[in-house]
C-alpha angles and dihedrals in degrees: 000000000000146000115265106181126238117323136144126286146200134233126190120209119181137200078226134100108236123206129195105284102041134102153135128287110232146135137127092287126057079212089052120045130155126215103247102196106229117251091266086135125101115259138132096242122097124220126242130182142206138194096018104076139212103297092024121147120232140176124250118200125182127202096264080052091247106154137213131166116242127181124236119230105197153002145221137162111213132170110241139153109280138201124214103216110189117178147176139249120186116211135169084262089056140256113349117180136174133177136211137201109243121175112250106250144100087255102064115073145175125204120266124222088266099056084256115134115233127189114246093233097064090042109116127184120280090039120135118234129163126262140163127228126198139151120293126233115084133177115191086331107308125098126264134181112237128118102268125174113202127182 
């Protein structure tokens, strides 16, 4: 876990009525996402989001993988601190890892091994936190097979 200055960052709000548990895939490879919880936890901030627009389908993961489609209400694109999280999978093929970019506040969450969210500013190296690996290699969202390098 390490600073990574101010960059842009990305909020997703949903039509959608979240619940603990639940989140969004993402990550910098399509091979590589982690399970950012959704904002379901009390706080005084309110959420923003870029790139996605109003009517928008995303995809909605909770922490047993169990998927529904929610659609996002708004969008916003706002500078704020960031955190570059990179972390580990072990599989019988060996260590895979991936990072993503998550804004630096209390607010923001991933979803710990025991379906718990915990803010990323209280996240330390060493902590689980759950994460999906695939295969890289999408089109539009949907897999391909072609030789693809990602970092």
């Amino acid at each position: 876990i390490e600073s990574a200055g101010l960059a842009h960052r990305v909020c997703v709000d949903t039509t959608s009525k979240l619940k603990k548990g639940q989140g969004i895939l993402t990550g910098n490879s399509s091979a590589f996402t982690f399970l950012v919880h959704a904002e379901t936890e009390s706080n005084p901030y309110t959420t923003y989001l870029e790139e996605l627009r109003s009517g928008s389908e995303v995809l909605v993961v909770d922490k047993s993988g169990e998927t529904s489609v929610a659609v996002v209400g708004r969008s916003k694109l706002e500078v704020r601190p960031m955190l570059l999280i990179t972390a580990e999978v072990q599989t019988p093929e060996g260590p895979v890892s991936g990072k993503v970019f998550l804004q630096n506040a209390e607010t923001i969450r991933v979803v710990s091994g025991d379906g718990e969210p915990v803010s990323v500013v209280t996240l330390k190296e060493g902590d689980e936190v759950l994460c999906r690996i695939d295969e890289a290699g999408r089109h539009f969202g949907m897999r391909i097979k072609e030789e693809i390098s990602e970092d």
